[in-house]
C-alpha positions in Angstrom: 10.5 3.1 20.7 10.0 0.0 18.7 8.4 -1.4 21.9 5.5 0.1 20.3 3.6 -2.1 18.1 0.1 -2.0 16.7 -2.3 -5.0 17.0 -2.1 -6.6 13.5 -5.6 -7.8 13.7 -7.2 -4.5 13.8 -4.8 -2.4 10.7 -7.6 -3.2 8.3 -11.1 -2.3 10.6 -9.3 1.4 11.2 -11.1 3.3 7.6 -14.0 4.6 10.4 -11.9 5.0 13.3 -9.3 6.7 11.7 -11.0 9.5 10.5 -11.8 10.8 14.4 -8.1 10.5 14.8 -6.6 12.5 12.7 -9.3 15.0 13.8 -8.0 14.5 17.5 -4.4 14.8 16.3 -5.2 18.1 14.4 -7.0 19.1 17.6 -3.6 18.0 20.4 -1.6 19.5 18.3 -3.2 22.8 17.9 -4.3 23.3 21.6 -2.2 21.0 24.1 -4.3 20.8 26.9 -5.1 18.1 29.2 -8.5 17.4 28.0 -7.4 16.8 24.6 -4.5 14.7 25.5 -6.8 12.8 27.7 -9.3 12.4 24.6 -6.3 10.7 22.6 -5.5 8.5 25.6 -8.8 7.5 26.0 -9.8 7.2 21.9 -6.7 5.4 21.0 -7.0 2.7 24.2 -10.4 2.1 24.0 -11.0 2.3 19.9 -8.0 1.7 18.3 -6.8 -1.0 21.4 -3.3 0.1 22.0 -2.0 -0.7 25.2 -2.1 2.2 27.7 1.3 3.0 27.8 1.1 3.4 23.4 -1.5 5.7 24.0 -0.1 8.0 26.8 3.6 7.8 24.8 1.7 9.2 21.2 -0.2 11.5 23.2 3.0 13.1 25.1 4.5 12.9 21.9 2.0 15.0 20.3 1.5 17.7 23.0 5.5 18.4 23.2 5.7 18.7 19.3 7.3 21.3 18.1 6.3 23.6 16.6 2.4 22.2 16.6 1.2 22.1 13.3 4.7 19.5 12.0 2.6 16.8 13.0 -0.2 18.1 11.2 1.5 19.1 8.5 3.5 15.2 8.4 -0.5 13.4 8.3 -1.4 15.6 5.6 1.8 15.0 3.0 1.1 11.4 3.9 -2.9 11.6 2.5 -1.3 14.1 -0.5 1.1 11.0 -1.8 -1.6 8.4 -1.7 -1.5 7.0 1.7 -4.9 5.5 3.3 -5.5 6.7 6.7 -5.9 3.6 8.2 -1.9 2.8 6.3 -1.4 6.4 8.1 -2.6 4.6 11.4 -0.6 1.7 11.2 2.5 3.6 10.7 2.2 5.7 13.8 1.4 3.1 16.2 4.3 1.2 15.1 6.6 4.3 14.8 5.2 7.0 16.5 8.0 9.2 15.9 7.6 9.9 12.6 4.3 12.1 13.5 7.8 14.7 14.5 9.6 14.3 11.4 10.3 17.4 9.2 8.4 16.8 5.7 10.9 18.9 3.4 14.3 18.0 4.8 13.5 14.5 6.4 10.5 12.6 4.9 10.2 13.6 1.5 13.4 12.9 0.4 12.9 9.0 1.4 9.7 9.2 0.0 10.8 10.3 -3.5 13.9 7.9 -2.8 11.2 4.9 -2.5 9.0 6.2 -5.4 12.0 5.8 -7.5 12.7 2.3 -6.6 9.0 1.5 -8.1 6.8 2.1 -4.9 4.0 4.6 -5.4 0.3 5.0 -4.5 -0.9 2.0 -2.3 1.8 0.1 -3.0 4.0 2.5 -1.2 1.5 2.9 1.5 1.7 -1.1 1.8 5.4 -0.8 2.3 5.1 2.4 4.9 2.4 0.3 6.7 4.4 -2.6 7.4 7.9 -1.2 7.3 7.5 2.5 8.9 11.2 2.3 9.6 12.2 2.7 6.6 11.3 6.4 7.5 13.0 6.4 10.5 16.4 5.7 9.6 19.3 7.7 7.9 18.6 7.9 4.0 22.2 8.5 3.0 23.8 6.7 5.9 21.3 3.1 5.8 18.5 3.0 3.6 20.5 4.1 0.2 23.6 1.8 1.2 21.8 -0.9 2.1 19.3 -1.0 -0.2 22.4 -0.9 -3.0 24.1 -3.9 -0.9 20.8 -5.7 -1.7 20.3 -4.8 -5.3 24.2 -6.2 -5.6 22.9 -10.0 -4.4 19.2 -10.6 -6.0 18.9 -11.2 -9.4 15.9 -9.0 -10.4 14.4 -5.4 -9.3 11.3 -6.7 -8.6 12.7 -9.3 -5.7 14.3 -6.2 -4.4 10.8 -4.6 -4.0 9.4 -7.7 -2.9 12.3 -8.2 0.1 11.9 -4.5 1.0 8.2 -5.2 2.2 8.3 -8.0 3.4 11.7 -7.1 5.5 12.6 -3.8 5.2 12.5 -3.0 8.6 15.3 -5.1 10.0 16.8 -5.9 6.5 18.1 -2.5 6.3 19.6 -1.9 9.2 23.0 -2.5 8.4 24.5 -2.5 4.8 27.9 -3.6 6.2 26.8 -6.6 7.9 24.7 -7.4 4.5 28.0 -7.3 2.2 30.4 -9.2 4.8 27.9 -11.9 5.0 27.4 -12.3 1.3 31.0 -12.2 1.1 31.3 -15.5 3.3 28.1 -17.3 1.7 30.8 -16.6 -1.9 33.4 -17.9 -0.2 31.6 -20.9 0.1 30.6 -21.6 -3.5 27.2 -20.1 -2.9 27.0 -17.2 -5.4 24.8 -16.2 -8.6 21.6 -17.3 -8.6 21.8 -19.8 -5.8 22.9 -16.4 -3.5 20.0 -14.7 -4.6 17.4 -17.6 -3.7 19.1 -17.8 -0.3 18.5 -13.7 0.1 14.8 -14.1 -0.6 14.0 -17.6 1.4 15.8 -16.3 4.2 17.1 -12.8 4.5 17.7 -13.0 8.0 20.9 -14.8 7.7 23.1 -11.5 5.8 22.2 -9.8 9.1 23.3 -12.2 11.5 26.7 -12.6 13.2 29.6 -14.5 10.7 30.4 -16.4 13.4 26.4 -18.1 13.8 26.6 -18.6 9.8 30.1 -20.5 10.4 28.4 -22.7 12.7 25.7 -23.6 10.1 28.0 -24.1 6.9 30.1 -26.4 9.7 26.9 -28.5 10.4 26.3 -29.1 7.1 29.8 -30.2 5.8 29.9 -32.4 8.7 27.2 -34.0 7.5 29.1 -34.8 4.1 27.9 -31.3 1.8 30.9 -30.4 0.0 31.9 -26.3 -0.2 31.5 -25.4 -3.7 28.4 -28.0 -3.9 25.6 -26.6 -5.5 23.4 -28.7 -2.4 25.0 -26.6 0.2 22.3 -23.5 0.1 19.7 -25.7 0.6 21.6 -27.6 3.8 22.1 -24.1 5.6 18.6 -23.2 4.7 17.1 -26.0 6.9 19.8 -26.1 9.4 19.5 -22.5 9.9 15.6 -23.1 10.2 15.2 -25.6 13.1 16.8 -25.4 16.2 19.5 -27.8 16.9 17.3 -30.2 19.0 14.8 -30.2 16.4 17.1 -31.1 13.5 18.3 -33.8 15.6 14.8 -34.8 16.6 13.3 -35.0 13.2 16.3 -36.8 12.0 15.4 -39.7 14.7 12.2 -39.6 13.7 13.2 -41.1 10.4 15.3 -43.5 11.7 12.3 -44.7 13.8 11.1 -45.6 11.0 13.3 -48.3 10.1 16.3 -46.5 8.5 20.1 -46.9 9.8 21.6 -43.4 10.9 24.1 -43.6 7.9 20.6 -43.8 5.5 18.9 -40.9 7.2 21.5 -38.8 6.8 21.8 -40.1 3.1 18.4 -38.9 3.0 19.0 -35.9 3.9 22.0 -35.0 2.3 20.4 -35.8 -1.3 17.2 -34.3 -0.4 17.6 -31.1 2.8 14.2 -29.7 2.5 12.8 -33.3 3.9 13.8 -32.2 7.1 11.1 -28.6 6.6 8.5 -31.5 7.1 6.9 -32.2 10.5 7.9 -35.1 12.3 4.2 -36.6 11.9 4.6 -35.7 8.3 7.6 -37.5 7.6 6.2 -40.7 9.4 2.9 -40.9 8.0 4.8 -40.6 4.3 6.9 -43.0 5.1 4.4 -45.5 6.1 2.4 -45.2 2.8 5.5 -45.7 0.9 6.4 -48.5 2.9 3.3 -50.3 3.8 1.2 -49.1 1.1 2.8 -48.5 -2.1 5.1 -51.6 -0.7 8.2 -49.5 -1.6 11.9 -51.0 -0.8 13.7 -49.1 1.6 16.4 -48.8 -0.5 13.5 -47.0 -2.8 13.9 -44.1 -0.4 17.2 -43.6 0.6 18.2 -43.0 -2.8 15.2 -41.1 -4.1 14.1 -39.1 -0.6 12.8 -36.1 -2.6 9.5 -38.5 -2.9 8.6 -38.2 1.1 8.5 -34.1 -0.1 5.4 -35.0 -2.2 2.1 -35.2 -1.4 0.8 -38.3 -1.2 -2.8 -37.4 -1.9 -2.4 -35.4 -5.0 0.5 -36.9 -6.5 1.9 -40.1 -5.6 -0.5 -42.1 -4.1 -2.7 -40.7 -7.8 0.2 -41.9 -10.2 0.8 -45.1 -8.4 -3.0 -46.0 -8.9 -2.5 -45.4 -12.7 0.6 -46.9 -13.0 -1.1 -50.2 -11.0 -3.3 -50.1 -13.0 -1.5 -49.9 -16.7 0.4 -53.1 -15.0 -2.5 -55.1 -14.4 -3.7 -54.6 -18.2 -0.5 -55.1 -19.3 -0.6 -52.1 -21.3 3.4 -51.2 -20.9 6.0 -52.4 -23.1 8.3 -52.0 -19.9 8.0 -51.0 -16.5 8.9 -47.4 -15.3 10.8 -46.2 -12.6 8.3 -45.6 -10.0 10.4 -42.6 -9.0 10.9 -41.2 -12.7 7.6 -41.3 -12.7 6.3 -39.3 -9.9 8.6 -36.3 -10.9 7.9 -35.8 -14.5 5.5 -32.7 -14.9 1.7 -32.7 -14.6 1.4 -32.3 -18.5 4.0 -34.5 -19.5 2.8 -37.5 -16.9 -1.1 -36.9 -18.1 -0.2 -37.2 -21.5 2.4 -40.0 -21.4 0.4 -42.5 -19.2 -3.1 -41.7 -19.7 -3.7 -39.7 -22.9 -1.6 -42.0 -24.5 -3.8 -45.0 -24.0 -7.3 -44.0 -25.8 -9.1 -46.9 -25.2 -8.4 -46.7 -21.9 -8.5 -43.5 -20.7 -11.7 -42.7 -19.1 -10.7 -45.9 -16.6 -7.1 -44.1 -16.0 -8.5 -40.8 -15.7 -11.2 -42.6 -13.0 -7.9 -44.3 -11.0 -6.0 -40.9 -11.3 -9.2 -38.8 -9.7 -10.9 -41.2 -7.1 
């Protein structure tokens, strides 16, 4: 029933309601009657604001379990391991089935399964709160397989952990699907580290049909990415993102701008994540740069990355400083307006401000207004 779903607005205001409802769950599941199932109707509709037909399915649920006190007993191995009741909560209105789960045969051996992975206390009530599949399914058949299929493509435990609750509920699903489509993404020069990155930005792509993820690798050597390139992840991770009237439109956008359709896609190509930007984004950037900052075109076609800055805190900042050391003539020879913006913080503090004592309450002043 994954039709069910709790209201994510009201998991965290449970710790008062929740209380009454495990006391109303003890008492359906004891005594079946109608005036206790209408009492769980009733409490979870009107206090915990599931939809009607969430409330009546739990309810039924509840007063056919079998034998009465399994659901009873489930709530109370959930409180023993560290669960909070309104992480309890969450978990049933999502996945009210696992209120009819046996605890020895069927829950706790998932349970220890996860503890050994690293989840325990609230941490593993977190990833039950979120991800209450991850009870649901097979442990020997899915969530072991799978969850080895994952540990095979990110570099480091902890991204495992961190995929698993932020995903686990779909990413799991099918370990198959997960090794196939990392086998393609290899194929195509993306392995190592770079595969890893692509798992955690976007984890729905090593679940999705090959034949969608041929489509985007396609797109992206059309647009002149090489297989092999170490650019490629990052064209299939914005290709895959936008629809394909949206890539197109933002692209346009650009060119608006003033840029030939061979430059924007110049632009793109050396710099894919410009396209993660909104279309007003990308205009008003390129406007400062142009009209502002009085850049050359040519400025940004071959240094795009620049338009992924922000303007307020970083280039618009440095350009004032570096103005600034040109008016006083302070530099033996002028930078690279584009080195300049992407050296580090540290290193661009201390090598055109710090650097000039006697003037460095002025730079600091031009850096800051």
């Amino acid at each position: 029933m994954h039709f069910l779903k709790l209201n994510p607005t009201i998991v965290y205001s449970m710790s008062n309601l929740s209380r009454s409802f495990l006391s109303l769950v003890s008492t359906v599941v004891s005594s079946p009657t109608q005036a206790s199932a209408d009492s769980i109707i009733d409490y979870l509709n009107t206090n915990v604001k599931l939809s009607k037909a969430q409330s009546v399915y739990i309810s039924k649920r509840l007063s056919q379990a079998r034998p009465p006190q399994n659901s009873w007993t489930v709530l109370n191995y959930f409180k023993q391991i560290g669960l909070s009741e309104s992480q309890i909560l969450s978990m049933i209105g999502v996945q009210p089935q696992i209120l009819f789960s046996g605890v020895g045969k069927t829950l706790k051996p998932k349970i220890e399964y996860l503890q050994f992975l690293g989840f325990r206390g609230s941490e593993l009530g977190e990833l039950l709160s979120k991800n209450p599949y991850l009870l649901m399914c097979s442990l020997n058949k899915t969530l072991v397989p799978s969850v080895e299929a994952i540990r095979k493509i990110v570099n480091e435990e902890e991204d495992l952990m961190k995929l698993l609750r932020r995903d686990g509920n779909w990413i799991i699903q099918d370990h198959r699907k997960i090794l196939r489509n990392a086998a393609f993404f290899q194929s195509c020069g993306i392995v190592g580290s770079q595969l890893s990155y692509l798992c955690m930005q976007q984890a729905r792509l090593f679940v999705m049909r090959e034949s969608v993820l041929r489509n985007y690798v396609s797109r992206a050597v059309n647009m002149g990415f090489c297989i092999n390139s170490r650019m490629l992840v990052h064209a299939v991770m914005v290709i895959s993102s936008l629809s394909f009237d949206t890539f197109n439109r933002k692209l346009e956008s650009i060119q608006s701008c003033g840029f030939s359709k061979q430059e924007t896609v110049q632009m793109f190509r050396r710099a894919p994540t410009l396209l993660q930007r909104s279309e007003k984004n990308l205009k008003v950037k390129i406007q400062v740069c142009l009209d502002k900052i009085m850049l050359p075109k040519s400025v940004l076609v071959k240094n795009p990355v620049i338009l992924t800055l922000s303007m307020e805190k970083r280039v618009i900042p440095r350009w004032r400083v570096l103005q600034l050391l040109i008016s006083e003539e302070l530099l033996k020879k002028n930078p690279s307006f584009p080195q300049v913006l992407l050296l580090p913080e540290g290193k661009f503090l201390q090598k055109y401000i710090f650097e000039f004592r006697d003037n460095e309450e002025a730079l600091l002043a031009a850096y800051k207004s």
